[in-house]
C-alpha positions in Angstrom: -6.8 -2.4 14.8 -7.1 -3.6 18.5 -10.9 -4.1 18.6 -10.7 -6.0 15.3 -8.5 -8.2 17.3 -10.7 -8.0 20.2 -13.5 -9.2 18.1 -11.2 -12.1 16.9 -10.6 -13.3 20.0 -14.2 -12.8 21.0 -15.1 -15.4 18.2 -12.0 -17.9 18.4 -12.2 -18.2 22.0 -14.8 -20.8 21.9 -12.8 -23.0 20.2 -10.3 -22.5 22.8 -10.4 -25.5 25.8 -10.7 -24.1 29.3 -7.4 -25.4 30.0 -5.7 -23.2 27.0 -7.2 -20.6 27.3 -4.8 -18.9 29.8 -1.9 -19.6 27.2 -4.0 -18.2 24.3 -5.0 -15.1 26.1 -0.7 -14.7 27.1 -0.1 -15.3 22.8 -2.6 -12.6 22.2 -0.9 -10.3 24.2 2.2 -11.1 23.1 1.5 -10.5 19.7 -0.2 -6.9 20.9 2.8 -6.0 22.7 5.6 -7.3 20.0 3.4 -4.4 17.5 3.8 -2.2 20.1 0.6 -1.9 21.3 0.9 -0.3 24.5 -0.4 -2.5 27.9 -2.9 0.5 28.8 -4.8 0.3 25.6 -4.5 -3.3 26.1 -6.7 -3.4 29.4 -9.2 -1.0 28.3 -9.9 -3.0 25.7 -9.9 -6.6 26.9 -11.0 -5.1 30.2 -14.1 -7.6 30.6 -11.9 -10.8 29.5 -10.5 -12.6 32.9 -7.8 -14.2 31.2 -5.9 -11.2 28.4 -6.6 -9.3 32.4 -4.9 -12.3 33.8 -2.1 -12.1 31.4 -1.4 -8.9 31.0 -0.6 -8.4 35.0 2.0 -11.3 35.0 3.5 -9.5 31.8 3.5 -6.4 34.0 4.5 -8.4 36.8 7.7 -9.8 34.9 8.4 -6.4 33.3 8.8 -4.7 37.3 10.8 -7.9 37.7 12.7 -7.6 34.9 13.5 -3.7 35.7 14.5 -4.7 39.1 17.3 -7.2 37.9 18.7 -4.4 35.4 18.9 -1.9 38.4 20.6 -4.6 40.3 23.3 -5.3 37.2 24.0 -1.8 37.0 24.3 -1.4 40.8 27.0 -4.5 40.7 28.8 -2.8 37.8 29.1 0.7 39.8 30.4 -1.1 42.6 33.2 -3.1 39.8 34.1 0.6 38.9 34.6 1.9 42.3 37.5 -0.9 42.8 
């Protein structure tokens, strides 16, 4: 399924205006990752496009971030208990 989607995107990116392409590239993914289509397989296969690279490392990039502020809300609630 993934490389049929990588040959998609292959093909519908030249429709795509330089200036959207960053916002295509972060649907794609999107998409990949609402099917569950893990973020590894993701990168090896859109390893040669700059932008699904691109987007995929701020999704990582907000995931860590996103880890970080569920660590810190169940730090604050321990610290509610201990009261």
């Amino acid at each position: 399924m993934l490389d049929t989607v990588a040959a998609v995107y292959e093909v519908l990116k030249r429709y795509i205006s330089t200036t959207d392409m960053r916002d295509a590239a972060e649907d794609v993914l999107n998409v990949l990752i609402d099917h569950d289509v893990h973020p590894d397989e993701v990168r090896e296969t859109f390893a040669g496009e700059k932008e699904m690279v691109t987007a995929l490392k701020a999704y990582q990039d907000d995931e860590a971030d996103y880890d970080d502020d569920e660590d810190f809300a169940e730090d604050e609630d321990d610290w509610y208990d201990n009261e």
